[in-house]
C-alpha positions in Angstrom: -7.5 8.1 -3.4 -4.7 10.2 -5.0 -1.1 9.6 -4.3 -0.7 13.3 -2.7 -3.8 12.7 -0.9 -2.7 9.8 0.7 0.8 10.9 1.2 -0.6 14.0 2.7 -2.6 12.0 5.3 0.7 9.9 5.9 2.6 13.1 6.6 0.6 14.2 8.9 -0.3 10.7 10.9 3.9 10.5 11.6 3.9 14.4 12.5 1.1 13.4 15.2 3.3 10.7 16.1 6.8 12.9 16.8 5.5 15.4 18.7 5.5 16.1 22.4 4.1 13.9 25.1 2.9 16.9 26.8 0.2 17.5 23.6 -1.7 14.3 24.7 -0.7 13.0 21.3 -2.5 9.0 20.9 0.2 7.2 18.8 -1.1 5.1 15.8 -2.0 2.0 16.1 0.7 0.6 14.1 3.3 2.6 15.4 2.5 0.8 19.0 2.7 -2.4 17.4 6.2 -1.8 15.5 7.3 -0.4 18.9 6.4 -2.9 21.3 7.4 -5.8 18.6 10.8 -4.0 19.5 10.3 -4.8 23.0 9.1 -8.4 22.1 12.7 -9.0 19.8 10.5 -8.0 16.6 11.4 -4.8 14.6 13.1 -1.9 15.1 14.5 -1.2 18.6 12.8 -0.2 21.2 15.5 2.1 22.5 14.6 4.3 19.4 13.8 7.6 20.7 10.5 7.6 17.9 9.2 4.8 20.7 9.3 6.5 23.6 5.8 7.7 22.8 4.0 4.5 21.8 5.9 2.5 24.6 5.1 4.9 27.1 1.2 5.0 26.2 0.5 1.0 26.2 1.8 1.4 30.1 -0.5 5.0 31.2 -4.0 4.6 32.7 -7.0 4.4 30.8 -8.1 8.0 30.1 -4.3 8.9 28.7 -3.4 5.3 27.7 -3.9 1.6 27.0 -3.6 0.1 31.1 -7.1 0.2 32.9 -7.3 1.3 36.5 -10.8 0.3 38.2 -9.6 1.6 40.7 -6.3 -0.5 40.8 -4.7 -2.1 37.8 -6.9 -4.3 36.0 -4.2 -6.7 34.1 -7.7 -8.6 31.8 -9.3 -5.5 30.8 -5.6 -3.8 30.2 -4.7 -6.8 28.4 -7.9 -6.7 26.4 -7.7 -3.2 25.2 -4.2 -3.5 24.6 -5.0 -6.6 21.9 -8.4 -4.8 20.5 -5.6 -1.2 19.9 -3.1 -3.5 18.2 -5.8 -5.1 16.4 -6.7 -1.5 14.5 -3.6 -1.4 12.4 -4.6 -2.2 9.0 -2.9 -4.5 7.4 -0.2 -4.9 10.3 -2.1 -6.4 12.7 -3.3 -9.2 10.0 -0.5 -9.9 8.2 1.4 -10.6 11.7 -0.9 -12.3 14.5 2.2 -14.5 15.6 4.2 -10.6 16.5 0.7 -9.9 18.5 0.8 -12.7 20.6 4.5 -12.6 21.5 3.9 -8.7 22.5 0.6 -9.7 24.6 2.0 -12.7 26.1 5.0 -10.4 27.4 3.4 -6.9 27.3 -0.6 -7.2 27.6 -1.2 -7.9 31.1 1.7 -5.6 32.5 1.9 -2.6 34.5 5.1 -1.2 34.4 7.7 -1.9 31.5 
């Protein structure tokens, strides 16, 4: 692909990510991961206002987020979603499997933050 091309789609990917909660807007995959390694001691903080998104996604019911209501909180299949999301960022999730686990170990089977 061409540089512009590629910087294009970047553009656009972190547009989708700043803008309001109200739009419905999924955060990237990798920008949940670099948010909630925040969370985990990882990263940038999680008290940046660019995470209140992505934090705020891994904890809202299935339909709107990452936790699964069947028809009360279902803390395996939250926790499993959660880890097959993170594991869609490409190359993050790869190149950092010991981050994952430390955010699913204090993260993946929660309800609230």
């Amino acid at each position: 692909m061409k540089p512009r091309t590629l910087a294009a789609i970047l553009v656009l990917g972190l547009a989708a990510c700043f803008t309001s909660a109200q739009a419905q807007v999924i955060p990237l995959p990798c920008t949940v991961l670099m948010c909630m390694a925040g969370t985990s001691g990882f990263g940038i903080s999680a008290a940046d206002p660019a995470c209140t998104v992505p934090i705020a996604y891994w904890y809202l019911p299935d339909g709107t987020g990452l936790a699964v209501y069947d028809p009360y909180f279902d803390s395996v299949d939250s926790y499993n979603v959660r880890l097959a999301f993170l594991n869609t960022c490409v190359p993050g999730a790869a190149a950092n499997p010991g981050v994952i686990a430390t955010i699913m170990a204090k993260h993946g089977y929660a309800a609230t933050p």
